[in-house]
BAPALO-38865 format. One record per residue (C-alpha): x, y, z; residue in three letters; residue number from 1. Coordinates in steps of 0.5 Angstrom, whole numbers. Example, Ala and Ser with C-alpha at 12.3 -4.5 7.8 and 13.67 -1.06 7.14 Angstrom:
+-------+-------+-------+-----+-----+
|     X |     Y |     Z |  aa |   i |
+-------+-------+-------+-----+-----+
|    25 |    -9 |    16 | ALA |   1 |
|    27 |    -2 |    14 | SER |   2 |
+-------+-------+-------+-----+-----+
% end
This chain:
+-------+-------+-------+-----+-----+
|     X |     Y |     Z |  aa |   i |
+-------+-------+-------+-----+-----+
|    61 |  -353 |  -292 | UNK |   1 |
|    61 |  -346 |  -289 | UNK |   2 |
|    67 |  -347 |  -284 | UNK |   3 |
|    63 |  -341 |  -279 | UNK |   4 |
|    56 |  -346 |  -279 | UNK |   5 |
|    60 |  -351 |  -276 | UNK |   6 |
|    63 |  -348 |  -269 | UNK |   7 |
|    64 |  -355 |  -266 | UNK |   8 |
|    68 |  -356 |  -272 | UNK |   9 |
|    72 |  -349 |  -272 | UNK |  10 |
|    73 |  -350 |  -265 | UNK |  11 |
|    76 |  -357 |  -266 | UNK |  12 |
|    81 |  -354 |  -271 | UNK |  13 |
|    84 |  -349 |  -267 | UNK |  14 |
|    85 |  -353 |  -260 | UNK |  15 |
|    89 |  -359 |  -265 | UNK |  16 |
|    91 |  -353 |  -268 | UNK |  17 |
|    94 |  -350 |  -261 | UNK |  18 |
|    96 |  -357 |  -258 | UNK |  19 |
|   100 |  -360 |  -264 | UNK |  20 |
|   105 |  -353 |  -264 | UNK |  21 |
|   113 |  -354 |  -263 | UNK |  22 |
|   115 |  -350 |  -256 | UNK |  23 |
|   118 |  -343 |  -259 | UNK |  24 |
|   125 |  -342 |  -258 | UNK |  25 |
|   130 |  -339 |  -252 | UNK |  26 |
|   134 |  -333 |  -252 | UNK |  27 |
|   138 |  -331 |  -247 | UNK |  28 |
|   141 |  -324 |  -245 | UNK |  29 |
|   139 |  -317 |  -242 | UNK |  30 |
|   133 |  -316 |  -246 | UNK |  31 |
|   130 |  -324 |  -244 | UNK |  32 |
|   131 |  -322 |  -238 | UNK |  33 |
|   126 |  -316 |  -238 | UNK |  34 |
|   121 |  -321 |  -240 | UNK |  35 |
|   123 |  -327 |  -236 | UNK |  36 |
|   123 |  -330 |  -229 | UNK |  37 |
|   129 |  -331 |  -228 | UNK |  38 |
|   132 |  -325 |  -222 | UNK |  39 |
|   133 |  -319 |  -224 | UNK |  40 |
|   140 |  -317 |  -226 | UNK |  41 |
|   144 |  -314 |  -222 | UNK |  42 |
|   150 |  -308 |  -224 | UNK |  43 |
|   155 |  -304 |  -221 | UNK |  44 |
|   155 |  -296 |  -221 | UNK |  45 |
|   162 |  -294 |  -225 | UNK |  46 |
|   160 |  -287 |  -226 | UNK |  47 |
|   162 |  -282 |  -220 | UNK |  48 |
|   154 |  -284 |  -220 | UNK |  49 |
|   148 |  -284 |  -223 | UNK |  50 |
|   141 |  -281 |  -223 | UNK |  51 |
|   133 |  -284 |  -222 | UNK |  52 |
|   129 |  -281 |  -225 | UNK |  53 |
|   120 |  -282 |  -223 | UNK |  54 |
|   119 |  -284 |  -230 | UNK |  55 |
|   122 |  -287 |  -236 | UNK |  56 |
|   124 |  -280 |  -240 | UNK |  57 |
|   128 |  -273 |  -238 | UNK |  58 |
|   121 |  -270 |  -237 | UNK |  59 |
|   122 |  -273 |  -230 | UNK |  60 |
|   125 |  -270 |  -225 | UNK |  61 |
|   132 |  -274 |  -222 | UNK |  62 |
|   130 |  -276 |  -214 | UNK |  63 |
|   135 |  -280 |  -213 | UNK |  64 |
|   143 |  -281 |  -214 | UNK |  65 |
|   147 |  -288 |  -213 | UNK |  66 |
|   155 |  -287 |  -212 | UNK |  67 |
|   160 |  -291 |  -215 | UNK |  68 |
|   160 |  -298 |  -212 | UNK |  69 |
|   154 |  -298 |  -211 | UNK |  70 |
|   149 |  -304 |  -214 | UNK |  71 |
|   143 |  -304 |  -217 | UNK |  72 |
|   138 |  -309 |  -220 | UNK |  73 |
|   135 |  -308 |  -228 | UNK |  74 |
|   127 |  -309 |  -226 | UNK |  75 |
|   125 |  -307 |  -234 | UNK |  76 |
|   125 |  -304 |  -240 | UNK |  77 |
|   121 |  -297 |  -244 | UNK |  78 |
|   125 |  -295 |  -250 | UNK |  79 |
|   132 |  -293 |  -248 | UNK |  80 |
|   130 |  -293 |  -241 | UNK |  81 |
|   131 |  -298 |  -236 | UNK |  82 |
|   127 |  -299 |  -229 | UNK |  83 |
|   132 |  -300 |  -223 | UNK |  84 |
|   131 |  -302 |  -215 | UNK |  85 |
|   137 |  -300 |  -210 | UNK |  86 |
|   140 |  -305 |  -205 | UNK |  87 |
|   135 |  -300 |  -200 | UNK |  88 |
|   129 |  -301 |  -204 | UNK |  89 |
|   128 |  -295 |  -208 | UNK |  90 |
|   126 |  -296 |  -215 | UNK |  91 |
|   127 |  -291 |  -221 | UNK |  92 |
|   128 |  -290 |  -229 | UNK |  93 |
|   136 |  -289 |  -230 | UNK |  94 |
|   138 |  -288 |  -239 | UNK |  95 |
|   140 |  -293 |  -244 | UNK |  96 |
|   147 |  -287 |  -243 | UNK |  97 |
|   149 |  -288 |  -235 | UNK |  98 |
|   146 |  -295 |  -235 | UNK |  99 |
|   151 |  -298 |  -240 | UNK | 100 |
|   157 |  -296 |  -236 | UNK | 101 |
|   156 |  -300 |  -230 | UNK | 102 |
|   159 |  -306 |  -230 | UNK | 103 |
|   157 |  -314 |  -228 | UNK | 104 |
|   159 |  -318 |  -223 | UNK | 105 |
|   164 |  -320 |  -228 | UNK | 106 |
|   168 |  -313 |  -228 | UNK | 107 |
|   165 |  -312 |  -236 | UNK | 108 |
|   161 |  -307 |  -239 | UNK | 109 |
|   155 |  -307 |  -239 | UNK | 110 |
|   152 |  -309 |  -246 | UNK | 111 |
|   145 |  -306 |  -247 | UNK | 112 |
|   143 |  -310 |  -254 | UNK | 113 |
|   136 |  -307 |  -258 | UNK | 114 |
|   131 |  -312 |  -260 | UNK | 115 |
|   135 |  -317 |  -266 | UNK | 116 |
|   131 |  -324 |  -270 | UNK | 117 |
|   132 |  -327 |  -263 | UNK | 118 |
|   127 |  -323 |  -259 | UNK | 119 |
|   122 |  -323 |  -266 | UNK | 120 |
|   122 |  -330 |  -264 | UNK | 121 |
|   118 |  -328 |  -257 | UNK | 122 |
|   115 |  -322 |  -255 | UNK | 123 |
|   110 |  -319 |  -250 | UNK | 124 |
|   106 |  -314 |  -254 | UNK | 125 |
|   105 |  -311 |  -261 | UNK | 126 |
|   102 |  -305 |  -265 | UNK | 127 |
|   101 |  -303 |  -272 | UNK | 128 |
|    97 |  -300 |  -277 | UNK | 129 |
|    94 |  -303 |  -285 | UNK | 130 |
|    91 |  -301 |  -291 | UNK | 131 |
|    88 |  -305 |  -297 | UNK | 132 |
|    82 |  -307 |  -300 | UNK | 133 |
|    75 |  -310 |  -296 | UNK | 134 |
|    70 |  -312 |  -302 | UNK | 135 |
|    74 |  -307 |  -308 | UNK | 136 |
|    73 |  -301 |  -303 | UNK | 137 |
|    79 |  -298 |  -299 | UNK | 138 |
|    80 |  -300 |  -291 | UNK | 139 |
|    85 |  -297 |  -285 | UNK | 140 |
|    86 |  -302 |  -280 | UNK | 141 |
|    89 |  -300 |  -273 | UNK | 142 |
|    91 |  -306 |  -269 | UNK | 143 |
|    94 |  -308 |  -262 | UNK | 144 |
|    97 |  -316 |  -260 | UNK | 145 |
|    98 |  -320 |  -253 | UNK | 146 |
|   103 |  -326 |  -254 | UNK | 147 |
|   101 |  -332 |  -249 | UNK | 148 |
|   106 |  -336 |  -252 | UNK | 149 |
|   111 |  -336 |  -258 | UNK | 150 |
|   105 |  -340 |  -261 | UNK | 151 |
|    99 |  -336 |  -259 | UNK | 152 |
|    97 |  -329 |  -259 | UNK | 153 |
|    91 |  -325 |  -258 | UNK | 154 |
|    89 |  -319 |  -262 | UNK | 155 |
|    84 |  -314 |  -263 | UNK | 156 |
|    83 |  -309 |  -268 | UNK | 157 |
|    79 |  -303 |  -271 | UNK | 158 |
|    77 |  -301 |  -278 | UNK | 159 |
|    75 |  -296 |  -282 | UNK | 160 |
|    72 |  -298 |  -290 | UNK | 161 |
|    71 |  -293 |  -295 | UNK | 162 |
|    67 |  -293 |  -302 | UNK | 163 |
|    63 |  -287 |  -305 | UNK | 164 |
|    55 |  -290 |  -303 | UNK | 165 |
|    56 |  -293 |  -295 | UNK | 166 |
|    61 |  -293 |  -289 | UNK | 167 |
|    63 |  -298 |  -285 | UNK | 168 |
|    67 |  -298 |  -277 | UNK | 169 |
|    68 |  -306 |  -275 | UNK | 170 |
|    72 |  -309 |  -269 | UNK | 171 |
|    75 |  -316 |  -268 | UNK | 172 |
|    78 |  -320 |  -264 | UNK | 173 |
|    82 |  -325 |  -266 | UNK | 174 |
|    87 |  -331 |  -265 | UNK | 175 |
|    94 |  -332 |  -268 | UNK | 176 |
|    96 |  -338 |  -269 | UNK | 177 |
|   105 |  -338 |  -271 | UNK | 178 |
|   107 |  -344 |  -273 | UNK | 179 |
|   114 |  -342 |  -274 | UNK | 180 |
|   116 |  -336 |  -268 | UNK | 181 |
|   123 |  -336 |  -271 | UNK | 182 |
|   124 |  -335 |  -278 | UNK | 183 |
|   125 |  -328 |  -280 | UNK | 184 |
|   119 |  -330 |  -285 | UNK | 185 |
|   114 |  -332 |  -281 | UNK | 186 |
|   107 |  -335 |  -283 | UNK | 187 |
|   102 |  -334 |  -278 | UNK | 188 |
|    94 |  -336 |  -278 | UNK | 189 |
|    87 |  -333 |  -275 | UNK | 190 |
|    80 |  -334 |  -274 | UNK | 191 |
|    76 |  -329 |  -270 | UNK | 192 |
|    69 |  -325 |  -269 | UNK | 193 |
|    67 |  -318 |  -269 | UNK | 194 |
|    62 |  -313 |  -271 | UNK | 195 |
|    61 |  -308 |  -276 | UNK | 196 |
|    57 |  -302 |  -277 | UNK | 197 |
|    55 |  -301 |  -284 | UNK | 198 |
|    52 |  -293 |  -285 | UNK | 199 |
|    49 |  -292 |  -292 | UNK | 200 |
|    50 |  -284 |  -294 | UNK | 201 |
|    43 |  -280 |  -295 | UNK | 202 |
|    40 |  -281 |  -302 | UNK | 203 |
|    35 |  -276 |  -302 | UNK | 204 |
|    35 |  -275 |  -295 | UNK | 205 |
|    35 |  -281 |  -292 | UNK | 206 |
|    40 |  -286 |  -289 | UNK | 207 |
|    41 |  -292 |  -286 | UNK | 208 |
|    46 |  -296 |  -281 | UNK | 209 |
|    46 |  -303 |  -279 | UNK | 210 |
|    49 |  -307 |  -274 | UNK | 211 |
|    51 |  -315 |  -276 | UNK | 212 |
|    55 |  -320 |  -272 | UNK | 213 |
|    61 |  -322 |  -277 | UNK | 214 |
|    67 |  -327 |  -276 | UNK | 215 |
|    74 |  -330 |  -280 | UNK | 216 |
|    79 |  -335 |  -282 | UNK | 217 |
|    85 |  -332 |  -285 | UNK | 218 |
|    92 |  -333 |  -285 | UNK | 219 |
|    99 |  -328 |  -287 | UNK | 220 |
|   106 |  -326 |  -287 | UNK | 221 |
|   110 |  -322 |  -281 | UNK | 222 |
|   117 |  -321 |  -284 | UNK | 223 |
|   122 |  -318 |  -279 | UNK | 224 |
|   126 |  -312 |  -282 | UNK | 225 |
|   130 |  -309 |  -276 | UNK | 226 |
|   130 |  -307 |  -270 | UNK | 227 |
|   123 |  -308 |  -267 | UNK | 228 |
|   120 |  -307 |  -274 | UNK | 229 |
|   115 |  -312 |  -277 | UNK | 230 |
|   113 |  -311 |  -285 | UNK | 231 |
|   105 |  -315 |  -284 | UNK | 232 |
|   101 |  -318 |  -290 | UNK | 233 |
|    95 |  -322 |  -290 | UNK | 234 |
|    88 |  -325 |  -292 | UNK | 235 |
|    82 |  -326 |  -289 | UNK | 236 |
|    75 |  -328 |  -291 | UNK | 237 |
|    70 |  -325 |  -288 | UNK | 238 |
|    62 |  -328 |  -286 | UNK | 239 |
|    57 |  -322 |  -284 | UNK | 240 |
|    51 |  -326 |  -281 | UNK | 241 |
|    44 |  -321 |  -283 | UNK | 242 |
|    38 |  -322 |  -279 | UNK | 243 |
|    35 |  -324 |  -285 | UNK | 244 |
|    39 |  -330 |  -286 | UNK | 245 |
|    43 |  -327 |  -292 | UNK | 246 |
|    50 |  -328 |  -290 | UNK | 247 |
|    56 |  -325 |  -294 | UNK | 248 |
|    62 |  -327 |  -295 | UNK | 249 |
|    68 |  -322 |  -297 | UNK | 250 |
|    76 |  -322 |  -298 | UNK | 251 |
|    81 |  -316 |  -295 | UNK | 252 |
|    88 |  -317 |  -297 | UNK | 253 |
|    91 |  -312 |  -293 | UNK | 254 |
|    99 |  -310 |  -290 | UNK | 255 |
|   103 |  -305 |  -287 | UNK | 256 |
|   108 |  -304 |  -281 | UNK | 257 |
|   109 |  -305 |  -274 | UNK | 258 |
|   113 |  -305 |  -267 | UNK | 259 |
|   113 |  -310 |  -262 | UNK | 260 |
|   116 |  -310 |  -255 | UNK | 261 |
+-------+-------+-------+-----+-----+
% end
């Protein structure tokens, strides 16, 4: 049975799918706090002062200084920069450098940690890029993620195909199911749907280009290596829907690299 001609069946699987997932685990720290809804945490200048810049980089100018005693909220993270708000309301981006020596309300250092296995369990945003093999020809994926929940995701991705008499540009969207966010090894699942635009090269003059509806069920590896990289395989397989009613079903087998945030 063609599990794409059975959309009422698919749909089924993926609500069940979805209902049947465990909660993902639960971290604690500065960086949970980012992305959390808890209050904002709040540090004491201990530096003769620190400097807010406009934006997250040394390329911004400094428009504002706080003095020593002086207590700020952390409102959010970019990279080695933090987005902090004054007691009189000014917000502005302080550096990883100056913001580790303030003190908590405790009178300790403030401990800046990078992304570890915990944050990998859960987080907002992924990107990365792929090669592999789509039906025995060469293909590049570039490709960016939403995470609802520890579970759940939403991904969109563009891929370029190449072999010697045709080329092909597709585009899908597609949803990842994690049944275990937490292991450093972490299996995941998808279906989706897309578009893919085939361009045969000219013979003799001529050529042509196609545009069909496609869809897939797939599934794959994500591994954490360090910090906020992620080595990614995967398998999906492939229905392209023709107007002529001639579907084709394909392989890809693809892996590579990316960052999460």
């Amino acid at each position: 049975m063609n599990l794409f001609a059975r959309p009422r069946l698919l749909s089924g699987f993926i609500l069940a799918a979805c209902l049947s997932l465990p909660p993902g685990p639960a971290s604690a720290g500065l960086f949970d706090r980012l992305f959390a809804s808890e209050p904002p945490l709040q540090v004491e200048v201990a530096d003769p002062y620190i400097e807010l810049h406009t934006g997250a980089g040394r390329g911004f100018p400094i428009f504002h200084v706080e003095e020593r005693g002086a207590r700020i909220e952390i409102l959010k993270r970019k990279t080695d920069w933090f987005k902090v708000r004054t007691r009189k309301g000014r917000e502005g981006w302080v550096a990883r450098e100056q913001l580790q020596r303030t003190l908590t309300a405790s009178g300790e250092p403030t401990e800046i940690r990078d992304a570890t296995l915990k944050e990998f369990a859960f987080y907002r945003f992924e990107f990365g890029a792929m090669g592999g093999v789509f039906d025995n020809n060469d293909i590049m994926t570039v490709y960016g993620g939403f995470a609802f929940t520890p579970n759940l995701s939403l991904e969109l991705s563009a891929s370029e195909r190449f072999s010697d008499f045709s080329s092909a540009e597709m585009a899908n969207l597609g949803l990842l199911i994690h049944p275990f966010p937490g292991w450093r090894v972490s299996p995941f699942f998808t279906v989706g749907t897309g578009i893919i635009r085939t361009r045969l090269k000219p013979i003799l003059g001529q050529g042509e280009q196609r545009d069909d509806q496609l869809g897939h069920v797939g599934a794959g590896l994500r591994v954490y290596l360090t910090r906020r990289f992620i080595f990614r395989a995967q398998y999906k397989n492939y229905v392209i829907f023709r107007d002529t009613n001639d579907n084709k079903e394909i392989n890809e087998w693809q892996a590579g690299l990316s960052v999460f945030f």
